[in-house]
C-alpha positions in Angstrom: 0.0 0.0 0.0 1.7 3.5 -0.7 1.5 6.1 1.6 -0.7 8.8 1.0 1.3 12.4 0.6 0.0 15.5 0.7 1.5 18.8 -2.1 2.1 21.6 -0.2 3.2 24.6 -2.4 4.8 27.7 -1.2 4.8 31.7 -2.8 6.6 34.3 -1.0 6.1 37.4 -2.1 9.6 39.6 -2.4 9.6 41.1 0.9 12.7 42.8 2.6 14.1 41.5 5.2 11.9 38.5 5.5 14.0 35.5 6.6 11.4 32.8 6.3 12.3 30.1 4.5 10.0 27.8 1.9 11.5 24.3 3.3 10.6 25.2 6.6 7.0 26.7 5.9 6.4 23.2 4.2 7.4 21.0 7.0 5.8 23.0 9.6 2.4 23.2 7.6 3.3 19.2 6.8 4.0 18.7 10.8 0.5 20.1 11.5 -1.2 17.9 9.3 0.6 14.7 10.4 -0.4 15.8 14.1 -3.9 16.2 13.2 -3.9 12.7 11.6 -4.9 13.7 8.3 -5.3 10.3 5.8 -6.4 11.6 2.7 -4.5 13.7 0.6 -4.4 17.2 0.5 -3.3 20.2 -1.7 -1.9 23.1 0.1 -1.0 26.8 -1.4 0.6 29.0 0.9 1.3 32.2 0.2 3.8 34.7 2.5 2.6 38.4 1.9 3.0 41.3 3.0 0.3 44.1 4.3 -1.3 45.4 0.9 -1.6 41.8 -0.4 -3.1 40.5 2.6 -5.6 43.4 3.1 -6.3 43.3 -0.6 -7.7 39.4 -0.5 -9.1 40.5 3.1 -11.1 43.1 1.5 -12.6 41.1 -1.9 -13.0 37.8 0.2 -14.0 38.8 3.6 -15.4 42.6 2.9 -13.0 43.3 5.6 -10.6 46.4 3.9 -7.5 46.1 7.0 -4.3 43.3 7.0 -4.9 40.4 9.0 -2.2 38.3 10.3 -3.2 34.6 8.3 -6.5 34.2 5.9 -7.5 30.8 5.4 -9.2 29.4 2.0 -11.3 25.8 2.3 -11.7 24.9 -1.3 -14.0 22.1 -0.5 -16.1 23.7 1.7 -19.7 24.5 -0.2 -20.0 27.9 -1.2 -23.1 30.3 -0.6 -25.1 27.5 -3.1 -24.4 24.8 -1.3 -21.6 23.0 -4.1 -18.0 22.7 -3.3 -15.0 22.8 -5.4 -14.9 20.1 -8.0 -12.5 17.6 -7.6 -11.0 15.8 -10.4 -10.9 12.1 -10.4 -7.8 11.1 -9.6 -7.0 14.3 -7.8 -6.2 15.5 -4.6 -8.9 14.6 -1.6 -9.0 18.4 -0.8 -7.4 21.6 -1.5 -6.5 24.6 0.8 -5.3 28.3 -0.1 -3.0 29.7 3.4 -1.8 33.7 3.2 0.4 34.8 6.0 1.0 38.4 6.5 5.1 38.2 6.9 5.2 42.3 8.1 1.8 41.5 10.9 3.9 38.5 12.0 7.0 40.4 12.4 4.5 42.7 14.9 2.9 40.7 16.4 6.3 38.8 17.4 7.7 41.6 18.8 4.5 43.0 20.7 3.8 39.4 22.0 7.8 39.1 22.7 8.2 35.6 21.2 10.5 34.9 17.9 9.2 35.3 14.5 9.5 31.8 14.2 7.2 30.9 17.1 4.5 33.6 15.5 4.7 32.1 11.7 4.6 28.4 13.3 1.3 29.7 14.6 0.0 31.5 12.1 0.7 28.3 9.9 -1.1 25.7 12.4 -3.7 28.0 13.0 -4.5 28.7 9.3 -4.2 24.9 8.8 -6.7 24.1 11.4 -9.3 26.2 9.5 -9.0 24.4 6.3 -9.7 21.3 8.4 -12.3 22.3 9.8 -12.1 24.5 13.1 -13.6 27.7 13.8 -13.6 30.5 16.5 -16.6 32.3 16.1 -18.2 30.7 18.7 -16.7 31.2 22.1 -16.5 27.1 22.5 -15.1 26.7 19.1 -12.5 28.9 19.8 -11.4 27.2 23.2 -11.0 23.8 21.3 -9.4 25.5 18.1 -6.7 27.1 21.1 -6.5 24.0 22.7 -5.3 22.3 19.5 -3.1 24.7 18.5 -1.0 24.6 21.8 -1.4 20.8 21.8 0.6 20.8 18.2 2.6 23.3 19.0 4.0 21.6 22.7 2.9 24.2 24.6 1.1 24.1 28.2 
């Protein structure tokens, strides 16, 4: 039997200064997937922004016109009419769009006073949650989305 693998593709926008590196966006977004268990194959697209593309898809996806730190795009979620995103036989189980703000991380690193590393590897898990499902709108979602994210990333 092989083993299932999931394509996790990586865009970084030119941005001064920015140190992350693809390999390591791909295993930590891979390392979140293998903690949650996930069996079936999945597409990944991350992108690492800065500000004005962040806000930009913000603004035409979520009607919100501001940066955000990570946006989060379920491809096989249904839309508004109740159809998801086709999947072609043969192709991947599901497919997921991540954008991380590389400037907001930067912030919120320093204002949180914990390395950029420990902010993107949380922005990453957290925006990979989402496409698998969790949510914090609801006050109880929110406390099991946190709990998961501190359970994957070792923290108390």
């Amino acid at each position: 039997m092989r083993k299932i693998g999931h394509t996790v593709s990586i865009r970084m926008k030119r941005i001064e200064g920015c140190s992350v590196k693809r390999a390591w966006v791909r295993r930590t977004i891979l390392a979140a997937l293998d903690a949650e268990k996930v069996s079936a194959s999945l597409e990944i697209d991350c992108l690492i922004t800065d500000d004005g593309g962040i806000q930009a898809l913000n603004r035409r996806y979520r009607g919100i016109d501001r940066p955000t730190d990570v946006l989060s795009f379920a491809l096989d979620e249904p839309g508004t009419d109740g159809t998801a995103f086709p999947v072609a036989p043969g192709g991947m189980a599901g497919m997921g769009i991540l954008v991380v703000s590389y400037p907001t991380a930067l912030e919120q690193a320093q204002r949180n006073r914990v390395t950029l590393e420990d902010e993107m590897r949380l922005l990453l898990v957290h925006g990979v949650l989402h496409l698998l499902g969790y949510d914090h709108e609801k006050r109880n979602e929110a406390l099991v989305m946190r709990k998961r994210e501190r359970e994957i990333l070792g923290l108390p």
